[in-house]
N, C-alpha and C positions, 0 to 999 in steps of 0.2 A: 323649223318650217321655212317654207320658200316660196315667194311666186314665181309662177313657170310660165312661159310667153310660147303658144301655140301658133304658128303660122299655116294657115289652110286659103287653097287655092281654088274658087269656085266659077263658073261660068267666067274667067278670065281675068278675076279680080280676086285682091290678095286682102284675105281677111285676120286681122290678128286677138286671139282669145287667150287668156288667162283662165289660172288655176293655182288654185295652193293646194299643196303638195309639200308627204313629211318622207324625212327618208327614216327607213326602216333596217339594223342590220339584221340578217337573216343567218348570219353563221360568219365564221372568222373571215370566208372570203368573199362575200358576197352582201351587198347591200343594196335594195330598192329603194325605188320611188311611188311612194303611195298617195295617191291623189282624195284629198277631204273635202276640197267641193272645187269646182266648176262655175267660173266666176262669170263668164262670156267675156262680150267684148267693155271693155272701161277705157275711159278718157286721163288724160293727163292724172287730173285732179284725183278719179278714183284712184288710179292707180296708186300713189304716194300716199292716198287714206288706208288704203288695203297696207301698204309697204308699213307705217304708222303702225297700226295693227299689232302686225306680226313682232315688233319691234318690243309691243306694251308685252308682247304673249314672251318671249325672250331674253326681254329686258333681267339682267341679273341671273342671268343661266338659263337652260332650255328645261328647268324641274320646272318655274313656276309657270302658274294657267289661271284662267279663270277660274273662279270659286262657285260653284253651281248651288245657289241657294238665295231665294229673294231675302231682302232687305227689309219687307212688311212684317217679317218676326224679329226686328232690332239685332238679327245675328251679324250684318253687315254693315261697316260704317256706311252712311251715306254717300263720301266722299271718293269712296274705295276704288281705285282705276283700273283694279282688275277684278270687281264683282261685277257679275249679270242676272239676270232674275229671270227662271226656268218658271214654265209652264207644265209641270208634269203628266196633265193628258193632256198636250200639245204631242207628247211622245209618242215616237214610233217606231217599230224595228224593219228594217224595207231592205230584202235583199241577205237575208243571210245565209251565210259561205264559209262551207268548211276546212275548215285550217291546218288541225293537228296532223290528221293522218295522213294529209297532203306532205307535209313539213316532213314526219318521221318519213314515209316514201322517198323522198328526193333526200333525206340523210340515207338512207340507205344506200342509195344510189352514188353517195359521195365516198362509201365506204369501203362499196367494191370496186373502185376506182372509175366508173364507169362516166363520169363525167367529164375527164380528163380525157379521158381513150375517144371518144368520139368528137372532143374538140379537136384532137390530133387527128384522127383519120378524116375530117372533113372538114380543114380549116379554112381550105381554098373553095369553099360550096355554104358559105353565109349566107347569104338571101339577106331579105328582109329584116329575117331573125333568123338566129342560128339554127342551124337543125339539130345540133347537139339537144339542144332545148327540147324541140318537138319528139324527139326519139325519146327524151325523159318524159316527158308529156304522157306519152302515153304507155312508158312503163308503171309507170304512178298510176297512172287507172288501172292497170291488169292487176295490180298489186292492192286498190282499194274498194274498187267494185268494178270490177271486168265488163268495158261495153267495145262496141265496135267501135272502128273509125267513126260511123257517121254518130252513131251515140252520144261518142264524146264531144262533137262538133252539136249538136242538137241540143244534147240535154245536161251531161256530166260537167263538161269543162264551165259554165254559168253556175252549177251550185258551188262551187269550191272557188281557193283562193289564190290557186296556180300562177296567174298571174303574178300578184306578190311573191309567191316561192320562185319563182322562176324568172321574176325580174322582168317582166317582158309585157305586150299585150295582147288581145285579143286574137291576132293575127297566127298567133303560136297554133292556132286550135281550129285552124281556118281548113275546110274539109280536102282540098286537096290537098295541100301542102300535109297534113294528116298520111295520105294515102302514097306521098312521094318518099316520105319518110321512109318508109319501109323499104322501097327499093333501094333507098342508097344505105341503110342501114346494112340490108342482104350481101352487099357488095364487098362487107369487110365479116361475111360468117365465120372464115376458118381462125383470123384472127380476133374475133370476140370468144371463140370457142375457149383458144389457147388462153387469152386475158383470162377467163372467168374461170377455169380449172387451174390456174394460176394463183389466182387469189383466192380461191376456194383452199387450195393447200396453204396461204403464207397465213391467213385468219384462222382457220380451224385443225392444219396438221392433217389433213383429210391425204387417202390415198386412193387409187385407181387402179386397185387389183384384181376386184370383182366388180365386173361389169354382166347389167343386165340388160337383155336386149328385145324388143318385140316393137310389133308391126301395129298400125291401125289403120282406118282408111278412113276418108272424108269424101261425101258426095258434092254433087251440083243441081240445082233445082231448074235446070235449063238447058242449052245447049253446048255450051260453054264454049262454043268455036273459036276464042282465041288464044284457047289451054290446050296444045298440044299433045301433054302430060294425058290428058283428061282422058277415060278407058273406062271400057265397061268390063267388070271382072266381078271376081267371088266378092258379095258385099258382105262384110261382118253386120250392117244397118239391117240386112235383108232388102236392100234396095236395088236386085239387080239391073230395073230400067234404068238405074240413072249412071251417068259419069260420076268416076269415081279420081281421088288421088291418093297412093298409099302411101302415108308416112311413116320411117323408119325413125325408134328412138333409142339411144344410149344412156344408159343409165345407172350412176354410182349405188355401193349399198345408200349412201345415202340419203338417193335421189336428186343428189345434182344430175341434170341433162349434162351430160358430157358432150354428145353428139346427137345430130339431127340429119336426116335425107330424106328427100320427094322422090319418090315411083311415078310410072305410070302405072294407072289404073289395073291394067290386066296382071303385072307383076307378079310372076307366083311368089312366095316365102320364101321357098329355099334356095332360089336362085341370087338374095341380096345379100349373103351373107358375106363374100371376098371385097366387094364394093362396101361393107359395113368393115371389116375388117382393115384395108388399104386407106380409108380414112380416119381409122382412128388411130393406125402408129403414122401417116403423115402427120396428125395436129401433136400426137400426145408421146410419139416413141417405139419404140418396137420391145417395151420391157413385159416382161412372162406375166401373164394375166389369166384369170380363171371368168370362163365366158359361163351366162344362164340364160339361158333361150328355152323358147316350147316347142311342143312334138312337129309343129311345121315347119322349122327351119331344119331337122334333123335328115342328116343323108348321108352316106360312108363319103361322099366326096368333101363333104362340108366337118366330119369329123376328121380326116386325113389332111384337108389343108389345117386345122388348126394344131393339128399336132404337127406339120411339118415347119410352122410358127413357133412350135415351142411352146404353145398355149393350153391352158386347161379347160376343163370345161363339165357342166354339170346340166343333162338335158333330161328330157323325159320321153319315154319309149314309145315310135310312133303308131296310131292306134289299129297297125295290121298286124304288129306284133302283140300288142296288148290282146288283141282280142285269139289272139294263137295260144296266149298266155295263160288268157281263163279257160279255152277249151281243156288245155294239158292239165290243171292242175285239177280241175274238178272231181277228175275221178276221184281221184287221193288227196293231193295234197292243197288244194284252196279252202278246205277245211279249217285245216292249219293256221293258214295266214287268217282266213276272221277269226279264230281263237286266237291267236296273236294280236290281234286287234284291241281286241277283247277284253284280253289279262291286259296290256299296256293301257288304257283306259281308264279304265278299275284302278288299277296300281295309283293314277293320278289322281283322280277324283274320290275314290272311296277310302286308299289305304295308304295317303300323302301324309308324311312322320317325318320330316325331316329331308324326307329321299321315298321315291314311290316306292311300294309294298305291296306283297300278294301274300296270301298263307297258302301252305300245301292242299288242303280242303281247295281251295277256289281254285288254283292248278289243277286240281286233277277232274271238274268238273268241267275244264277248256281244253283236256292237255290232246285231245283227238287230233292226230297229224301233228302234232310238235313231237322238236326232237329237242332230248337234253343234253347237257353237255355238265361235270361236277364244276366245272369254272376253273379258277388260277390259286394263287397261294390263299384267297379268302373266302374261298367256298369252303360250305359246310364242313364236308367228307375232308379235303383237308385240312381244314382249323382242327379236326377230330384226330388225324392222323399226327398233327406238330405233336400234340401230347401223348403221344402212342395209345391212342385212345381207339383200339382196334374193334372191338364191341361197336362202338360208338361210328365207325366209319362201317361195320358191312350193313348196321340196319341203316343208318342214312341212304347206301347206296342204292338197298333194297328198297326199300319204297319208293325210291328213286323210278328205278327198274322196275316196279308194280305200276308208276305213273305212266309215267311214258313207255313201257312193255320191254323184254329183255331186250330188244334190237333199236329200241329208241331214245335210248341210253347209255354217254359215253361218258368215258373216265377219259380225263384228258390232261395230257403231256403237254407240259412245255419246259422249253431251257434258251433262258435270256444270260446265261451265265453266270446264276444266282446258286451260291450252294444249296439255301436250302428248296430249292425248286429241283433240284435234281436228288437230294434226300427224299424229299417227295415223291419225286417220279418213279425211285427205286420201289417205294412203298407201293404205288401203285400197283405198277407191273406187278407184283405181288400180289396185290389184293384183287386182281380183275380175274384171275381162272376162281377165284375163291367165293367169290358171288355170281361168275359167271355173264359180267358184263366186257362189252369190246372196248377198246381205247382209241383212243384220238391223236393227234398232232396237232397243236395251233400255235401260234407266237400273237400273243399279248401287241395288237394294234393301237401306239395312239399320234402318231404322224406316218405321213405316208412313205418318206425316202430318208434313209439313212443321217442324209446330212443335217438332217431337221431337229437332231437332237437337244444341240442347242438350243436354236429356239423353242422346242418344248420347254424345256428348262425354265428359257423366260419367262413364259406363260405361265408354268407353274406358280412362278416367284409373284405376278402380279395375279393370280388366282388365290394366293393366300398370303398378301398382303407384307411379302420377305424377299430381302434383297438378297442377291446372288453367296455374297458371303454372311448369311445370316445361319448363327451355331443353329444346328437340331433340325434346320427347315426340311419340307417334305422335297424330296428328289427323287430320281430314280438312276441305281447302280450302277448300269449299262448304258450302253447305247444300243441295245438291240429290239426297242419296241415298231419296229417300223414294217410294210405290208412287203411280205415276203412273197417270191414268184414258188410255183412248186416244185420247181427246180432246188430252188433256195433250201427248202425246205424238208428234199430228200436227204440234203447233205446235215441236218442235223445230228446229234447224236442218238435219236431215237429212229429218223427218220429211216437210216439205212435199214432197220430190223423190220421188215416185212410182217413178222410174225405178234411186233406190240402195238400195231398201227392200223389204222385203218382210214382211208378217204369217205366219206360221207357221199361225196359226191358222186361217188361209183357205185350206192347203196339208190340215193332216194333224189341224184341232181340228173341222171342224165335228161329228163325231159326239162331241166331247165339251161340248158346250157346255150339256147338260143333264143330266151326271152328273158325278160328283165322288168321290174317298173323304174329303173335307174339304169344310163349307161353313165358311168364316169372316168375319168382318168388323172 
């Protein structure tokens, strides 16, 4: 403990007060001064009593203290220089102020370095008090109970103990300095952006590959005349009388805010997306990213620039196509898709083993507008045919071909350059004039470009829990699982024989060949 000498300056005369005061350390780098009473002003004599004091409270180390317990129950020697005798409804609690989550807040804050970065970028702009300070201030509030500036000047920053965390005084909380905060805060956006998707990766290994992106807007309850910004446009509030600002957000899978932008009000959607795009490889890089937006930002100009980026991207179809989409299929085939719906449902909820599940009974009571296909080497028909189990592969097929009708059923080809896939195939071809169903072409999709095989691989390895060189691990033979163009796919070796093959799409796609509930690339 310590006494502390106040000197204040009133009506032109210089008044001097006293206080004891303990310091407090707060964390390895930071230690306050915490004030235990407010002595006023004291004369020579008081002061050296008080000095005394402190002295009896320290004396032999700063563990010992007074011993809080009167002396009328013989616990206390008489004579004892450091017993006093407590009054216990004399007691009172005045003024309590929370601590903890104030403390864990502003650790936090020391974690993602954010304390350090703002004493740098505003070391020449102290004041009073630092403002590094007040920009913690009231990140700690949004982070413990979210109020406004004035809020936190009014009501928040007096229940808590920020002060002590923060080392500072009341002044930290003072409502404009509050409000100036922000503006100088704003001044260094692009570099907090970088800081914080920086340490976002050195703490977590986090990456920035899929980014998602969407628009919201915020009104004004006035005129707002010195928000330029400020437009009356489409209100998602339903507020069209009022001034509006739209803000645009960036965002990780795993919602870190990457990126941040202000609109004006009228802004249409799909006009911000190169301005959202030119900001995020100036903070972040110009490396190959997979963008997710909604059906308003969608437009062949807005798909062409990101493909001329080198970018991906996964949108959803906007609603003049969708709705061209339901007229087409209705007749025929939107059927289809709610029995697809349907069995995939079901399969989760009713006939979840392991792996979702349907029996042929409940296919063939949804199968209206589905089309089949016998699947790859671990479908029925050929699990039946490995064991030359011929019987056994034409009634599978049959029933097959009773479910979904002779034309809604295909026996289907593929060659990944696996022998027995082309054993198989041979079988096939054989067995389709012999039950009288058509064939297919497909190639077994599970990444999308050749060079990805690899990292399949990886994936694999940590999908089942085996490293690269682990005996027996599940792999796959080739490298040929990846989305073929139908080009690619003429050139197969079944592809050239016109006569074993057939396109579906030239059976039951042409009315979908300009509508979609997915565009992607």
């Amino acid at each position: 403990m310590n006494l502390k000498r106040h000197v204040v300056r009133k009506n032109g005369k210089q008044h001097v007060y006293y206080s004891l005061s303990e310091t407090i350390r707060i964390n390895k780098n930071r230690t306050v001064q915490r004030r235990v009473l407010n002595l006023g002003e004291l004369n020579t004599t008081q002061t050296e009593q008080w000095q005394r004091s402190i002295e009896v409270i320290e004396a032999e180390g700063q563990s010992r203290q007074h011993r809080l317990f009167t002396d009328r129950e013989g616990r206390a020697p008489a004579d004892a220089a450091d017993a006093c005798e407590v009054i216990l409804s004399s007691l009172s609690v005045r003024r309590p102020r929370e601590f903890g989550a104030c403390w864990l807040g502003s650790r936090l804050w020391q974690e993602l370095g954010l304390d350090e970065f703002f004493s740098a970028v505003l070391h020449d702009r102290r004041g009073s008090v630092e403002w590094a300070k007040v920009i913690e201030l009231l990140a700690v509030n949004r982070l413990v109970a979210p109020e406004s500036e004035l809020g936190v000047h009014q009501r928040w920053y007096a229940t808590t103990a920020m002060d002590v965390v923060l080392g500072t005084d009341d002044a930290v909380a003072a409502k404009d300095r509050l409000y100036r905060a922000l503006d100088k805060a704003l001044e260094h956006k692009e570099a907090l952006e970088r800081h914080l998707a920086q340490r976002w990766q050195d703490l977590f290994g986090a990456k920035c590959d899929l980014l998602l992106y969407d628009l919201t807007s915020t009104d004004f309850e006035g005129q707002a005349g010195e928000i330029p910004a400020a437009r009356r446009g489409y209100s998602r509030d339903s507020r069209p009388d009022a001034l509006q600002l739209i803000l645009a957000m960036v965002v990780t899978e795993e919602g870190l805010p990457l990126s941040y932008e202000v609109f004006e009000g009228n802004r249409a959607d799909v006009t911000t997306l190169e301005e959202i795009l030119d900001s995020v490889e100036r903070k972040h890089g110009k490396l190959g990213r997979v963008w997710v937006f909604d059906r308003g930002i969608v437009s062949e100009e807005n798909l062409n620039l990101l493909r001329s980026r080198g970018a991906s991207y996964l949108v959803a179809t906007p609603k003049r196509l969708l709705t061209q989409f339901h007229k087409d299929l209705l007749a025929k085939d939107w059927t289809g898709y709610l029995n697809l719906c349907r069995l995939v449902t079901d399969a989760h909820i009713d006939g979840y083993y392991y792996k979702p599940r349907i029996d042929r009974e409940h296919l063939a009571r949804h199968s209206e507008g589905l089309i089949g296909l016998s699947a790859c080497l671990n479908g029925e028909v050929a699990r039946a045919l490995e064991v030359d189990d011929w019987d056994g592969a034409r009634r599978l097929a049959g029933e097959y071909g009773e479910i979904f009708g002779k034309d809604g059923f295909f026996l289907e080809l593929q060659d990944h350059g696996l022998p027995e896939q082309r054993r198989l195939n041979e079988q096939l071809v054989r067995l389709a004039p012999e039950v009288g169903l058509p064939l297919v072409v497909t190639n077994d999709l599970h990444y999308v470009h050749q060079g990805q095989s690899e990292a399949h691989d990886v994936l694999l390895c940590v999908g089942t829990g085996n490293n690269l060189d682990t005996p027996g691990r599940l792999k796959f033979e080739t490298h040929d699982f990846w989305l073929k163009s139908a080009a690619q796919m003429a050139e197969s070796s079944y592809g050239s024989k016109p006569n074993r093959w057939l396109l579906i799409i030239q059976c039951y796609g042409q009315k979908l060949r300009r509508s979609s509930v997915l565009h992607s690339r």
